[in-house]
N, C-alpha and C positions, 0 to 999 in steps of 0.2 A: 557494512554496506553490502548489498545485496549483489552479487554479479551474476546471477544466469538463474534460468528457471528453465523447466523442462516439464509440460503435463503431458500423459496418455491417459486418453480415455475417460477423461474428467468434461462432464455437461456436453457439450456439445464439440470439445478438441478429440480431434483421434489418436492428435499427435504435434506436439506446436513445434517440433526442434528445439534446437536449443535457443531461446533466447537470451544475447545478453541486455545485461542492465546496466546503467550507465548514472553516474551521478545526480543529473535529470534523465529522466523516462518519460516521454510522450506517449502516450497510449489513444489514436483515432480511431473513426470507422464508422460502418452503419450503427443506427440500432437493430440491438438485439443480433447483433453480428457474433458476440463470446467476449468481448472485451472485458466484463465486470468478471467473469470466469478466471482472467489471469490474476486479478488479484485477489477473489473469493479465494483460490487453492494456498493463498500465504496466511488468509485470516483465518481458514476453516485447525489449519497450523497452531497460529495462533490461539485461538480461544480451545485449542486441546491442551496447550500446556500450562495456559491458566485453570483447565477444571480441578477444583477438589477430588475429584476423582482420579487415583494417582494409574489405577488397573485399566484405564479404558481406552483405547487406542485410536480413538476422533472422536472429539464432540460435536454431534452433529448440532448440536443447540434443541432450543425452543423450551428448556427445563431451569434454565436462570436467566434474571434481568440482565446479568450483565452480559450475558451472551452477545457475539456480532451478531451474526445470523444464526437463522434457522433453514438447516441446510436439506431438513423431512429428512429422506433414509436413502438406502446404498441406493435405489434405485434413482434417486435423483440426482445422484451425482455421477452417475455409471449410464447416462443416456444414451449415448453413442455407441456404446456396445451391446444394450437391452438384446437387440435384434439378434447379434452375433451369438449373445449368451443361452438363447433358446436353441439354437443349434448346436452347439461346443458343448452344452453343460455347464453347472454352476462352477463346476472346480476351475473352469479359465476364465471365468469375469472375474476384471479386475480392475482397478483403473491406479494411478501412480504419480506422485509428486516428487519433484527433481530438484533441488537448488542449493547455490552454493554464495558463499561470501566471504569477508575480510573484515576480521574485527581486533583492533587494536588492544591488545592487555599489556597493564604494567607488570613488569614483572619485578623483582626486588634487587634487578642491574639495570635494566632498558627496556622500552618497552618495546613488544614484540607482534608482529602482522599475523594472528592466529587464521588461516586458508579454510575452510572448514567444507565439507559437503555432503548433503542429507538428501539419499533418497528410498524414499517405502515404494510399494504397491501391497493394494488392499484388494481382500476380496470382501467376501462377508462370512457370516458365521452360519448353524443351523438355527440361529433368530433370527437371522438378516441383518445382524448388525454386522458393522466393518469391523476387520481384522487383520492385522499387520499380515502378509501372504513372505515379505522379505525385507530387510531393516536393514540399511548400508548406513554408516557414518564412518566420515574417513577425513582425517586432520592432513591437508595434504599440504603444512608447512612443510620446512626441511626438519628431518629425519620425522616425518610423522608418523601415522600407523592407519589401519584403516580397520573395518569390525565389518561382519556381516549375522545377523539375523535369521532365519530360512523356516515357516514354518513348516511342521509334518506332519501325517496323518495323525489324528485325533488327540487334535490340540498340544501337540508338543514343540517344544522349539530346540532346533541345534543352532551352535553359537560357532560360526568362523574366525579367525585372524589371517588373513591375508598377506601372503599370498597363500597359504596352507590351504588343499584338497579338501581334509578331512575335519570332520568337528571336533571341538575339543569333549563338546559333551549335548545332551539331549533332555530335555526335562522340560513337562509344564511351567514349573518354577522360574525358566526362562525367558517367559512372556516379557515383552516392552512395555515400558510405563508412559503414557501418553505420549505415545510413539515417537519418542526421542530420546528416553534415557531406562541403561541395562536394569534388571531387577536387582537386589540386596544377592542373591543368590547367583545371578549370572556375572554380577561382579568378581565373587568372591573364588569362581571357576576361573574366573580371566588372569587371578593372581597379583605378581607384580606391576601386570598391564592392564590391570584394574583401572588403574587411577586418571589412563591416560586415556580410556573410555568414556568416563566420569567427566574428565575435561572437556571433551568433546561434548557430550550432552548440553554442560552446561553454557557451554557455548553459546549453543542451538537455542537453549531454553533464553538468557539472553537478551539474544539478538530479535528471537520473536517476542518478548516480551517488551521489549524496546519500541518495538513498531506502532505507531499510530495511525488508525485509521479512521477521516473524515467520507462522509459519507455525504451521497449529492442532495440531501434533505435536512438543511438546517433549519432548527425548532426557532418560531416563531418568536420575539424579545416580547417583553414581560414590564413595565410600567415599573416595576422595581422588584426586588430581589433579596431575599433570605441569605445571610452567609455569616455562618459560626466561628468563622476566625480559623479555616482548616485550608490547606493545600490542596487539591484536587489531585490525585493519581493521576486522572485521565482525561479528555477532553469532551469524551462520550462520541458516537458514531453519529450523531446529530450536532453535537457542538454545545452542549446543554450547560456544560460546565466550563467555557469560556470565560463566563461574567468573573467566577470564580478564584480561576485562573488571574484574571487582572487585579482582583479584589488583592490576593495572596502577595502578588508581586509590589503592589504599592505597599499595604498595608504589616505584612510581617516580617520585610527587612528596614534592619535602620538606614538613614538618608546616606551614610557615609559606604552602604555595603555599596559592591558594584550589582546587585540583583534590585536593588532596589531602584522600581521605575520601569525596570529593564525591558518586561513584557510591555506594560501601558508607553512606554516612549517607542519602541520598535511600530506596534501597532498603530498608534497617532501619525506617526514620518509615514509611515505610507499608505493611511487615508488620506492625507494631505499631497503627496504624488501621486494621487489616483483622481486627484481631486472632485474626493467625497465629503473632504469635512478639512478643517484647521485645524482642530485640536478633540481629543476624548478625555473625558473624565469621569471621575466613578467618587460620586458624592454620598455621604451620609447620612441619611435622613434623622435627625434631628438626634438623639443620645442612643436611637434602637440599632437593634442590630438588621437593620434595611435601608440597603442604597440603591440608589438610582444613575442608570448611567447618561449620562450628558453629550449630546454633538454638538461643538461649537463651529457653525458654516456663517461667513457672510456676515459676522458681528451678531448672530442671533445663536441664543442659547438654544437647546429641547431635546427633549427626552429622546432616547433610543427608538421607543414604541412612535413617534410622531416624526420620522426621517423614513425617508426614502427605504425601501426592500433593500435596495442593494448593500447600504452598509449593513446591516445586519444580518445577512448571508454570507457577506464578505471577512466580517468581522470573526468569526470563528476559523477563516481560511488563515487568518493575519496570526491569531495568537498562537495557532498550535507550528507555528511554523516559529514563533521564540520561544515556546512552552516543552516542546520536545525535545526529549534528551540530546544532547550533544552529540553528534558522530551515529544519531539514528538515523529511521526511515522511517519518511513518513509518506502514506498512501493518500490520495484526495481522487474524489469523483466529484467533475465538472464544475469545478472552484468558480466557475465564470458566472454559474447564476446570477442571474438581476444585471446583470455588471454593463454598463458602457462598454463601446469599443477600448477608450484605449484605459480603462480599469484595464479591459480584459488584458489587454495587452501587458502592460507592465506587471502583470503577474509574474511574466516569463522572468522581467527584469528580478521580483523577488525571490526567484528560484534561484537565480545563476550566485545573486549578492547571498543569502542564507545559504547556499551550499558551501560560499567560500569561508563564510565567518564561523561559519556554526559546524561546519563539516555533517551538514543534513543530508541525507538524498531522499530525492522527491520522486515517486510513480503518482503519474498522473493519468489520471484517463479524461479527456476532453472532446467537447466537438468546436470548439471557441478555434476560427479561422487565425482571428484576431494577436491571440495565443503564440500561435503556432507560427505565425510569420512573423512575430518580435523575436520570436526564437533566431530564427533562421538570421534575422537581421544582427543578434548577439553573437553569434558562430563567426559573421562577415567582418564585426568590429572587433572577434578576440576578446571580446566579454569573454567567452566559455568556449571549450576547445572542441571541436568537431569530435572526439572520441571522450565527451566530457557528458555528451547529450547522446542519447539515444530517441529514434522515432518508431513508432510504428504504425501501421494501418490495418485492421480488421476486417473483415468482410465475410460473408455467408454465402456457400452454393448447398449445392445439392449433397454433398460429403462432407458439410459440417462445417467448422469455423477455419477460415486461411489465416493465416499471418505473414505479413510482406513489410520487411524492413526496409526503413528509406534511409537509399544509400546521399549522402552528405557529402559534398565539398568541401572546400575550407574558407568558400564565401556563403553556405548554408542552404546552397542548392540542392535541390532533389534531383536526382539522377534518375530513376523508377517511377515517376507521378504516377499512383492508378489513374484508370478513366472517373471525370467528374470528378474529382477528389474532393472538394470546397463546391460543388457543382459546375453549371457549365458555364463560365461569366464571358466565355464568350461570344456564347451560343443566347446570353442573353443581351448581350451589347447590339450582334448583328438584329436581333428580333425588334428590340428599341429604334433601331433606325431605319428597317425596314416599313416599322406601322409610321414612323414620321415621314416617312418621304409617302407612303399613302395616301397620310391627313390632308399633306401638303395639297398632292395630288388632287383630291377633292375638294381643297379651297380653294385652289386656282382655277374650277369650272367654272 
């Protein structure tokens, strides 16, 4: 699980603090305030230590399908400093990613709360490409160790062990490998504390590979569906391989496994608390390999494609939240699509219930009022413990994106409210009854 993130200098942040993160993570605000920013800088993470490319030290994307995003180049992720950097020179642009977490490994007596925390800053190169500028990773169990990175003029890297001054050694060959794990070569300098290096990397590598992320644009459902009898890796940033997903889960375990059903009945129970539908099912189309999936609302069967938007937006929010590894994280932007109020709402309800069975944590970024005050109402009833949820709110001036944490009670109050948060609903009550008592006015002449 994810506990704290720290950007400089990344899109539109000069500087967010340190945020923590919390089992659930609410993430509000304007648009276009920096909010999709806090989670781009975990994926941009992400999809570099998935590139085949083992030498390159951020994938900025736009070169493979399976890319998240396409992040274009240093300078679009270095905005907030452009300005600064015509001034300073190139050698001080930079921008920096911060974050730290808790990941449980078995070990071959017990298992153990691995503390882990990764922080780079990039500059660029003489192509412009980003390049590690200093590479921290430091296992801050007990007795851990920590590493640092540094690079130097032309293109060299020296290798620290902390708390030690001095390098152990200096060499190109010491380049990071998608900026989380030493070279074959700088290992091999590090000696017997090679390996605890090595650990740590893979840590990282992971935890970010572990993460899923839904994106606020799910792909349109489809009349029926192609499926080879394979498992899905992933859920896709669209949700594309949802169908898939359920296919797997009915289809290639036997009825006695406990996996079997596991996704398509999770999914079903809370279309039916959301009250979308009774029942989902994913039928066969006659001996081919194409099915079709089914809503059963109200005694009436039909197809996926002839129901309502919302389950089928909703519907890839539901599975990747049983689909997702165990003791993951998983990212969603604006889950509430299409959704009713109190769809919207009990979403919250399946964050708090998935976080405890599944050991999930959720970042969420939403604008869904709805959302956000079943939360608050979960905090008052001990559903989820006020240091179990984290909030935030976003906003945009003149010096780039703010971030203001709301402070919580332990009946799920907000202490901090910005101005207008949800807008002004009072400011629209007094307006309502102002033009009634006008009407009035003018029908009583």
């Amino acid at each position: 699980m994810f506990t704290s993130l720290r950007l400089k200098q990344f899109k539109s942040w000069k500087d967010t603090g340190q945020i923590t993160l919390a089992p659930v993570t609410l993430v509000l605000g304007t648009n276009s305030s920096g909010k999709s920013s806090l989670i781009q800088s975990l994926l941009l993470l992400k999809q570099t230590v998935e590139s085949p490319d083992r030498t390159i030290h951020l994938n900025l994307g736009g070169d493979d399908a399976t890319d998240l995003f396409n992040f274009g180049d240093f300078e679009s992720i270095h905005k907030q400093g452009a300005r600064q950097g015509a001034r300073q020179g190139a050698r001080n642009r930079h921008f920096s990613i911060d974050f730290s977490f808790k990941r449980i490994s078995t070990g071959q007596r017990r298992e153990q709360v691995k503390a882990v925390r990764f922080a780079a800053s990039y500059g660029r190169n003489s192509a412009g490409s980003p390049v590690i500028q200093e590479l921290r990773l430091e296992d801050n169990s007990e007795d851990g160790h920590s590493f640092r990175i540094e690079r130097q003029d032309k293109g060299a890297f020296s290798i620290f062990v902390d708390p030690a001054k001095k390098p152990l050694g200096k060499s190109r060959d010491y380049a990071p490998e998608r900026s989380i794990a030493f070279s074959r070569q700088a290992l091999s300098l590090l000696g017997e504390k090679g390996h605890l290096a090595e650990d740590i990397s893979l840590a990282i590598d992971n935890e970010l590979k572990d993460l899923t992320y839904l994106g606020p644009l799910r792909r349109q459902p489809e009349r029926d569906y192609v499926w080879n009898r394979a498992k899905p890796g992933k859920i896709g940033v669209d949700g594309h391989h949802a169908i898939d997903a359920l296919l797997a889960s009915t289809r290639l375990h036997r009825a006695t496994s406990s996996e079997h059903n596991r996704i398509l009945n999770g999914v079903s129970q809370w279309l039916q608390k959301m009250n979308l539908a009774e029942r989902l099912k994913v039928c066969q189309i006659g001996r081919s390999n194409r099915y079709e999936v089914v809503v059963d609302s109200h005694g009436v069967s039909a197809n996926l494609l002839d129901v309502g938007t919302g389950i089928s937006q909703v519907l890839p929010v539901l599975t990747v939240a049983f689909f997702a590894p165990r003791g993951s994280t998983v990212v969603l932007e604006e889950p509430e699509i299409h959704l009713h109020p109190l769809a919207q709402s009990l979403l919250a309800e399946l964050f708090a219930e998935v976080r405890l069975e599944r050991q999930i944590q959720f970042i969420v970024e939403t604008h869904s009022e709805h959302l956000f005050r079943r939360m608050q109402t979960l905090i008052a009833r001990r559903t989820i413990q006020p240091e179990h949820c984290a909030m935030y709110f976003v906003e945009r001036d003149q010096n780039g994106s703010q971030l203001r944490h709301l402070e919580l009670d332990n009946y799920g109050r907000v202490k901090n409210w910005p101005n207008q948060f949800f807008g002004d609903a009072l400011g629209e009550t007094a307006e309502q009854a102002r033009l009634m008592f006008e009407q009035r006015m003018k029908e009583d002449k």
